[in-house]
C-alpha positions, 0 to 999 in steps of 0.5 A: 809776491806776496811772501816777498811783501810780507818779508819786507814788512817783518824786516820793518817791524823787526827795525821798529823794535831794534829802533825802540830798544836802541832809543829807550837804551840810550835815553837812560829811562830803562836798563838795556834788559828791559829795553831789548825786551820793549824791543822784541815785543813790538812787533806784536804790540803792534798786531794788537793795535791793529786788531784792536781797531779791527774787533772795534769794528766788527763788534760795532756793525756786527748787526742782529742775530737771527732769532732761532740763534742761542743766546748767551748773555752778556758775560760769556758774550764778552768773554767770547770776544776778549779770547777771540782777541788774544787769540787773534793776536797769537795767530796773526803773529805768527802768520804775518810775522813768521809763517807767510814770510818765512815758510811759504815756498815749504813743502807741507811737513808730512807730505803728499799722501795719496789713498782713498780719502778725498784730496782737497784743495786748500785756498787762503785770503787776501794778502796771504799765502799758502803758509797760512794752512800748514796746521790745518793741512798737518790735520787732515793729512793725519786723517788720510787726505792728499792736501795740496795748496796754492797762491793766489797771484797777484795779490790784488787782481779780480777774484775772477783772475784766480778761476785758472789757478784754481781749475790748474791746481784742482787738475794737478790733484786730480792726476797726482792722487788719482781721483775723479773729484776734489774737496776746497776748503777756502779762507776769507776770501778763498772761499769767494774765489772756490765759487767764481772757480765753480762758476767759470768750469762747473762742478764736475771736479769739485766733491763739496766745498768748506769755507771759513770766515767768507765775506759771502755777502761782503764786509764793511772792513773791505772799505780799508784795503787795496785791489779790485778783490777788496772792491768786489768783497764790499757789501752787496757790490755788484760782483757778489749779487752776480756770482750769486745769481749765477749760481744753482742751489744744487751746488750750495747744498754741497757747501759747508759755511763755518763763521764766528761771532767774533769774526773780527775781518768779516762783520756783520758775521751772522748774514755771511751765509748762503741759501742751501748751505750748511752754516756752522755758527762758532763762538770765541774765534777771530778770522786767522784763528779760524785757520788754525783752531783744531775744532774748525779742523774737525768740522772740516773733516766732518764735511769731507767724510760726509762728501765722500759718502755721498751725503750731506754733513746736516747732524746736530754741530754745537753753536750751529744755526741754519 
């Protein structure tokens, strides 16, 4: 469903920009090149409009850092949310207007590879689509991991309505691949619906859980979307304070939380972690980039060999606080 959504909102952007460069054509101010070139080029105009508002936002309630938290000044400080920004803009390209539209029934390039790496279980966010993890999956299935994903269906349920989905795709990967336990690894709001999974069938299953740009205690940008998940992923609402206390800190030990500063979905950034997690704080990347960006891989992969020997990923990560 959301593929199909998607799909019909790049066909809207592609008329847009046909749209744009048949008016400038016509109207005589530019030559047809430069006209087809506006054209083209609207779509991600239009991403950077719509991220621009969105890194005004986080910058705004982006809130205070903790104190034992490195300082940077304020040069590298905005140079690290000018590249998270252009960044942001290539990434968002290409997930919203190519990658989820266009790729999402695509069997992940490299395939399944069953060993004794541990499987993991990719989980995405609101209104995307397992399309969004083919760079991430292509990393860790180089490193020797099974990877599968899911989608998150219907788009707009309760986070608790995706608990099934989750428990039938960590079963599936289990039986393929052979192994007693899985590794998730959830974007944005993936990794809210990796704990309600947790919460609903318990931990046996699941080895350790890696989450990326995850509202744990909600974000002020979940006040402009739609759907019981967005409701449940504000500040403090009621549905985060009761996943919260249902949980035992034995099973956020296991978890491993990589923010950004210049998270521009999630704001304010610093508070988004978890009592017995390790959080990996990071510099210069916005909420898709987080998906993509091969550092994050690293650190992802660091979390799974950890898991594997039974031990808990704590050595020293640059730009890490917590």
């Amino acid at each position: 469903m959301i593929a199909r959504l998607q799909a019909w909102l790049l066909a809207g952007q592609v008329l847009l920009g046909m749209a744009l460069a048949g008016w400038l054509a016509a109207s005589g101010r530019t030559s047809i090149g430069v006209a087809l070139a506006v054209g083209v080029f609207a779509p991600l105009a239009l991403h950077a409009g719509i991220l621009a508002f969105d890194f005004a936002l986080a910058w705004a309630t982006r809130g205070e850092r903790p104190a034992d938290a490195p300082r940077h000044g304020l040069w590298p400080s905005l140079r690290a949310w000018m590249v998270a920004y252009l960044r942001e803009i290539v990434d968002s390209t290409r997930t919203f207007s190519f990658a989820q539209p266009l790729l999402s029934t695509r069997p992940f390039a490299t395939g399944m590879v069953v060993g004794e790496r541990l499987p993991v279980l990719l989980i995405h966010g609101y209104f995307c689509n397992r399309a969004l993890w083919r760079p991430m999956a292509a990393r860790l299935i180089g490193a020797g991991h099974a990877v599968e994903a899911l989608d998150l269906e219907p788009p707009f349920a309760s986070i608790d309505d995706y608990a099934p989905r989750i428990a039938d795709a960590v079963e599936a990967l289990r039986v393929s691949t052979g192994a007693a336990r899985v590794a998730l690894v959830g974007h944005s709001m993936g990794g809210l619906a990796a704990r309600a999974y947790l919460r609903a069938f318990g931990d046996d299953a699941v080895a350790c859980v890696v989450t990326l740009g995850t509202p744990h205690h909600g974000t002020v940008h979940a006040s402009f979307g739609r759907g019981r998940n967005v409701r449940q992923m504000r500040r403090d609402s009621d549905w985060l304070r009761a996943l919260a206390a249902d949980e035992p800190r034995e099973r956020l030990e296991r978890f491993t939380i990589v923010l950004s500063w210049q998270d521009n979905i999630v704001s304010p950034q610093a508070i988004q972690t978890l009592p017995g997690a390790r959080t990996v704080m990071l510099h210069g990347l916005g909420h898709v980039t987080l998906a993509y960006d091969a550092n994050v891989a690293g650190i992802v992969l660091e979390a799974l060999a950890a898991a594997e020997t039974g031990r808990i990923a704590r050595e020293a990560t640059p730009g890490e606080v917590g």
